[in-house]
N, C-alpha and C positions, 0 to 999 in steps of 0.2 A: 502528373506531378508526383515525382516520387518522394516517398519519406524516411525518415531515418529511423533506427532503431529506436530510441528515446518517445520521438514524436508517434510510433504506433503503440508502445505503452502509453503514453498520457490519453491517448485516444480512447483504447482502450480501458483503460481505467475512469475515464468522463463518464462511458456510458455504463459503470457501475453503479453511480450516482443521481440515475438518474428516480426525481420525486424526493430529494432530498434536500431539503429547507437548511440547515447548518451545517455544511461544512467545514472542519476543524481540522490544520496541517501542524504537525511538529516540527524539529529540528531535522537536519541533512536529509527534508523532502522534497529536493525540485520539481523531481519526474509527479506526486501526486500534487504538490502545489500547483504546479502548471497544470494537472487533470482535474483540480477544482474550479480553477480559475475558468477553464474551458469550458465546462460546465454551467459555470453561473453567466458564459458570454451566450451561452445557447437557449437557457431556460430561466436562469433569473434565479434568486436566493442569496444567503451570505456565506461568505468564507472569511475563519480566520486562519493568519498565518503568524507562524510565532517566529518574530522576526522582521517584519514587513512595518514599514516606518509609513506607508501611505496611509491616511486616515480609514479607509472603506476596510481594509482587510488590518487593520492592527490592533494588537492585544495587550493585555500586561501580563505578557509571558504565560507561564501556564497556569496561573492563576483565576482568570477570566472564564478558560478551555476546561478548567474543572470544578466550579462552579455550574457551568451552562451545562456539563455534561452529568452532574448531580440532580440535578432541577432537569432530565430529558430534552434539554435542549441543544444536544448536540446528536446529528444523525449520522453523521459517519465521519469515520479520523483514519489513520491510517497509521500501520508498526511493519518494523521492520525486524531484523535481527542479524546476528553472524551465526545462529542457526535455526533454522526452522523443521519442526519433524510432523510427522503426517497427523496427528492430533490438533496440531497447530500452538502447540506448544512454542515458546519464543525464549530464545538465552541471547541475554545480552550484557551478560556477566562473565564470562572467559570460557577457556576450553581447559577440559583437567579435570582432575577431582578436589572438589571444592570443600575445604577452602585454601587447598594449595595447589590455584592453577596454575597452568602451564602459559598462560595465554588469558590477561584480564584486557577486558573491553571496559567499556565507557558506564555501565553500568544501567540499572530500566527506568530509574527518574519516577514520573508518575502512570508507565505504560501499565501494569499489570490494573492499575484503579482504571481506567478508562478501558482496556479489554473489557472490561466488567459492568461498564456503563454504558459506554456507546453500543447504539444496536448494529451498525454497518462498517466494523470494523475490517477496512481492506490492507492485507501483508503486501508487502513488495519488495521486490529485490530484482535489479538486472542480472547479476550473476545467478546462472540455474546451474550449480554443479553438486556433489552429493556431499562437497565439502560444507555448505550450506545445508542442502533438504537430505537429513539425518534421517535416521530409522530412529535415533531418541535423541533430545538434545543434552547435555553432560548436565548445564542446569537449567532448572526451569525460572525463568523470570515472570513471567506474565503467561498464566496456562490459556490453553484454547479451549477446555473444557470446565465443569463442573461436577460434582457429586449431586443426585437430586437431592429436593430441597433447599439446594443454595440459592440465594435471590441475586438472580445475573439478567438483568434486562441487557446486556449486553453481545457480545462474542465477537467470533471470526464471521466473516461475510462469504470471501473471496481471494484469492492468492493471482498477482500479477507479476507475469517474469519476462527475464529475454527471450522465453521461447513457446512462452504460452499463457492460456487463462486458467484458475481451475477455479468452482465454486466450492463453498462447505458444506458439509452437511452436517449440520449438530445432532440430529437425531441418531445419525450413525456412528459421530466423530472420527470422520474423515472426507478428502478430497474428493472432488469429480472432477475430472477433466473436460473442459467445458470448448476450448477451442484453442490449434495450434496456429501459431504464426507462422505468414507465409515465409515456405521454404523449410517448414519443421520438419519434422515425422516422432509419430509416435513411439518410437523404435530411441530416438534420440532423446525424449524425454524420460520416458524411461531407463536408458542408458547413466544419464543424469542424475536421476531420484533416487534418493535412498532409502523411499517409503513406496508404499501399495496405495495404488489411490485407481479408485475407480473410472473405467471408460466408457460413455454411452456406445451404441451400436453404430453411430454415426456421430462420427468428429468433425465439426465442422472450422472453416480458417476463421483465423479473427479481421474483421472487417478493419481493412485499410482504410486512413483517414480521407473522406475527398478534397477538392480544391476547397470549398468553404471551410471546411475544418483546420485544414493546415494553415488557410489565410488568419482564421482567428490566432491557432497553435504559435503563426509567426508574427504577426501581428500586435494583439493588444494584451493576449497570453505572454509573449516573452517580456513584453515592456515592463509587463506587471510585476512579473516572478523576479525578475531584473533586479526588484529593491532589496528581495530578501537572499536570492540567489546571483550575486552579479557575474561571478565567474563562470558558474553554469549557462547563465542566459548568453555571454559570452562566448565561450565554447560552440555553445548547441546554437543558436539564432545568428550569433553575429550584432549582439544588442546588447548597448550600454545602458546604464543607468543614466 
């Protein structure tokens, strides 16, 4: 049974998750809301989603999500950005020199607090091209790193793309390439990036979801995502709300 690009991100992104008691989704996150949802169909825990009108996963917007994740009680959330640079830095405030960009975005809301709070914080983005992963991003909204002595029980976890997995590494404050998706090459990632990120001696594929997997992914995963995401689950599954 084969799967679709989307469906081996969410896959992969589940088993990021995995040992994680609260998971918390934001805004314009299918691909991770559907990888938490999969997650709690495999192994049990909560998810909230901001947006989701079903009792079991709904919130009072981010109100709830930053509270829980003040008080440690959230274990992983997940940011995105329109650029990401190998620090793991996140702008999601425009492109330009600021404060007279060229190019405003949507703005970071309460991302840069929860980088800082949540410990398993996972980036993602389908699009992998260099227009995204910067060698530095114009601004920094929500950084990946710290100065010592700043109190961050928080950070970057892990980076999920359309072409690969990479993990973080805080101590070094930067990338590993941790696994490319079938049909990649590391030549093409590279080609893509606009940062230096490190490669083990042996890259291995990222593991394709099996029949059980995609049966949950199509399943009780889309049905779910369905409430907060209806065009997406539309789209991707074929399932209405």
């Amino acid at each position: 049974m084969e799967c679709s690009a989307a469906e081996l991100m969410i896959s992969a992104t589940a088993r990021l998750l995995d040992g994680c008691r609260h998971v918390a989704v934001g805004v314009l996150s299918p691909i991770p809301g559907s990888a938490a949802l999969l997650a709690r169909a495999r192994s049990g825990g909560r998810v909230s989603i901001i947006g989701s009108t079903l009792p079991e996963y709904r919130t009072d917007g981010g109100v709830d999500i930053f509270d829980c994740a003040g008080q440690g009680r959230v274990d992983a959330f997940f940011l995105s950005g329109g650029q990401i640079d190998g620090q793991a830095n996140i702008n999601l405030t425009g492109m330009g020199d600021y404060p007279n960009l060229d190019i405003r975005w949507s703005g970071a809301f309460g991302s840069a607090y929860l980088y800082f709070m949540v410990p398993r914080v996972i980036l993602f983005r389908q699009e992998h091209t260099r227009r995204v992963f910067v060698e530095r991003v114009d601004f920094v909204s929500a950084p990946g790193t710290s100065a010592p002595g700043v109190y961050r029980p928080g950070g970057p976890y892990a980076l999920v793309t359309g072409l690969c997995v990479m993990r973080f590494d805080r101590s070094k404050a930067c990338f590993a390439l941790q696994s490319l998706h079938p049909g990649r090459t590391l030549e093409e990632v590279r080609d893509n990036t606009g940062f230096d990120f490190d490669v083990p001696e042996a890259v291995c594929e990222t593991k394709v979801p099996d029949q059980v997997e995609l049966s949950l992914i199509r399943g009780p995963v889309a049905r779910d995502i369905a409430d907060a995401y209806p065009a997406f689950a539309r789209s991707e599954f074929g399932v209405s709300r």
